[in-house]
C-alpha positions, 0 to 999 in steps of 0.5 A: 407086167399089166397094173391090177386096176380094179374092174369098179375103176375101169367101169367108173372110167367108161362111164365118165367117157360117156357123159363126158360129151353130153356134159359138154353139151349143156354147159356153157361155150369158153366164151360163156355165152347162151342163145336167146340173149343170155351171158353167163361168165362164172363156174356153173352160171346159169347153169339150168337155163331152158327157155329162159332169155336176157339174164346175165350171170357173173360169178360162181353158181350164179343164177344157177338153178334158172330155168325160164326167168328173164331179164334177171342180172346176177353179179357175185357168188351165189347171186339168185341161186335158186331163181327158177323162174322169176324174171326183172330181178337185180342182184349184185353182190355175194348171195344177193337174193340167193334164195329166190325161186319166182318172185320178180322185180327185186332189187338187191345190191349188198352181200346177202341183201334179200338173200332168204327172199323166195316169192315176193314182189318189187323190194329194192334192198341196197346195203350189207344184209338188208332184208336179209330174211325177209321171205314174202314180204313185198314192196319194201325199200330198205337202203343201208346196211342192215336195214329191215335185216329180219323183215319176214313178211312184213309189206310196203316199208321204207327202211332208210339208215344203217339198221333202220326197221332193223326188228321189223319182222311183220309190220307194214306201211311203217317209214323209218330215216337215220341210223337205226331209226325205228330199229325197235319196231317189231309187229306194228303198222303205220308207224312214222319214225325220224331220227328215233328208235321207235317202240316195240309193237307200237302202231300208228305213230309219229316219232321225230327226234330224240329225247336228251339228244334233239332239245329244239325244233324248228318247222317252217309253215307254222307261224303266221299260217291261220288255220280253224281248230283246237289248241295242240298241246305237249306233255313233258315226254315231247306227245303232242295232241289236243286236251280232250273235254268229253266225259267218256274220258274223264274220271272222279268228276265233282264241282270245283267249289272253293278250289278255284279260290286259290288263283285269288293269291296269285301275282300276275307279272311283267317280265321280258324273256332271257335274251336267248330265248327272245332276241327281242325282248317283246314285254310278256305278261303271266305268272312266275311258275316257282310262286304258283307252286307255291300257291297251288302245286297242281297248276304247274307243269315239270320237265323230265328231271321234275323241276317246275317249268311252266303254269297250267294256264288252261287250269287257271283259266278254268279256275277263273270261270269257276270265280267268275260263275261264282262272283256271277251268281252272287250279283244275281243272288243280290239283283233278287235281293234288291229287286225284292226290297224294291218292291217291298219299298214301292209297297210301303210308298204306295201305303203310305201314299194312301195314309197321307191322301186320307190325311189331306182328305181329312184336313179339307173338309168343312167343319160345322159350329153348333150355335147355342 
């Protein structure tokens, strides 16, 4: 008895037969080699290639849909999937670059780092996920585990650290080293972070350090270096800058008059500061920050718990010139006083000069005797 197969099977069939040998055709030989220097080992791999020439492929659909791209390296499932053309791009690991089309000179070694990459330019992206979605970006370098993990568009980054300009989606030219350094970091540009976590939308800053974790700094090139300027000052949040004078940044301006007088009850000191904070205990000469409270509130400075640390000496010295000026036009007041007296007393000798020479005139001269 013949089976009953269906005549849609046997059609199937036929068909399979026929394209069997030109499926053979385009796929790779046993050995997986390609002409043109190109090797391809893995289900798929550089499955596409027309033109394209020294690309490797290892691993499941990798390098797949590249066509005319060259020098490509793809290590790991997926591994510059939709490459069609880019060419000197590097990818090791499972996804790596999976998504790029014709950007060139990429770097990526990680599972899924620059995975969403399409068009963009020379990004070396070394860690899990790092870059992970970065789309158009450019010239980013992002070492670490999640480094610049959500950069879109963003250009020219240094990512450093598991995590690092984790947020980052379109800011540029921002640098970030540590764990999780800058990873709050958003849209800002020129940014500078080292060992802290940035701020959101912020640009064109320097963050060093964190508040509560780093309370020393030591650099090297400071002291005893000589250099011409102004006087670098620090708040109580660790901002340093430089005290500005002009009036366009300055509020409620009015004559200081007779607030200065208050620096008239203060008690300059001696003292040596605690060993471990001068292992030398060089003599010192200043104030006791507890009595200026005391005299003048406003001429302190407090620390971050809002306990008194240090005296404004800038604001005292200010308040010195104001007595000086004042003390100054006072001895003027009284040079003009004197000078007045002076010359009402060289008046009143000169009258009197003149009296006593008519006296004398008087005195000398010849009395005549009338002689009954």
């Amino acid at each position: 008895m013949k089976p009953n197969i269906p005549p849609v099977l046997i059609i199937f069939a036929l068909l399979c037969f026929a394209l069997f040998p030109k499926v053979q055709a385009v796929n790779p030989p046993p050995d997986g080699g390609y002409p043109n220097g190109n090797t391809a080992e893995g289900d798929l791999a550089l499955n596409s290639l027309t033109t394209g020439s020294f690309n490797t492929a290892t691993g499941l659909l990798a390098l797949f849909s590249n066509s005319e791209g060259q020098n490509n390296t793809a290590i790991g499932v997926r591994a510059l999937f939709t490459n069609e053309n880019g060419s000197d791009n590097t990818a090791v690991g499972a996804r790596a670059l999976a998504t790029n089309r014709s950007g060139s000179g990429n770097t990526a070694v990680g599972v899924q780092a620059l995975s969403w990459s399409e068009s963009d330019y020379h990004n070396t992206a070394i860690g899990i996920s790092a870059l992970f979605m970065n789309s158009r970006g450019s010239r980013n370098t992002a070492v670490g585990a999640l480094a610049l993990v959500y950069n879109t568009t963003g250009s020219y980054n240094a990512a450093n650290g598991f995590g690092a300009l984790l947020s980052n989606t379109t800011g540029k030219q921002n640098i970030a080293l540590g764990p999780n350094a800058g990873y709050k970091l958003t849209t800002g540009d020129n940014n500078i972070d080292i060992g802290n976590e940035g701020v959101a939308g912020e640009a064109n800053t320097i963050r060093i350090g964190k508040a509560g974790t780093h309370t020393d700094t030591f650099i090297a090139g400071i002291s005893g270096a000589t250099v011409a300027g102004n006087v670098v000052v620090c708040d109580s949040n660790g901002h340093l800058g430089t005290a500005v004078s002009s009036a366009r940044f300055k509020d409620d301006v009015k004559p200081m008059d007779k607030v200065s007088e208050a620096i008239l009850a203060l008690k300059p000191v001696t003292f040596r500061y605690k060993r471990e904070i001068d292992s030398k205990g060089i003599p010192q000469f200043g104030l006791v920050a507890e009595d200026v409270e005391k005299v003048h509130p406003d001429l302190v400075v407090r620390d971050a718990d809002e306990k008194v640390y240090t005296v404004r000496y800038d604001a005292v010295n200010a308040m010195l010139l104001n007595e000086f000026l004042k003390e100054h036009h006072q001895v003027q007041d009284l040079k003009a006083i004197v000078a007045e007296q002076q010359k009402q007393i060289q008046q009143l000798t000169a009258g009197l000069q003149k009296v006593n020479d008519q006296l004398e005139a008087s005195k000398a001269a010849p009395q005549v005797v009338n002689n009954p």
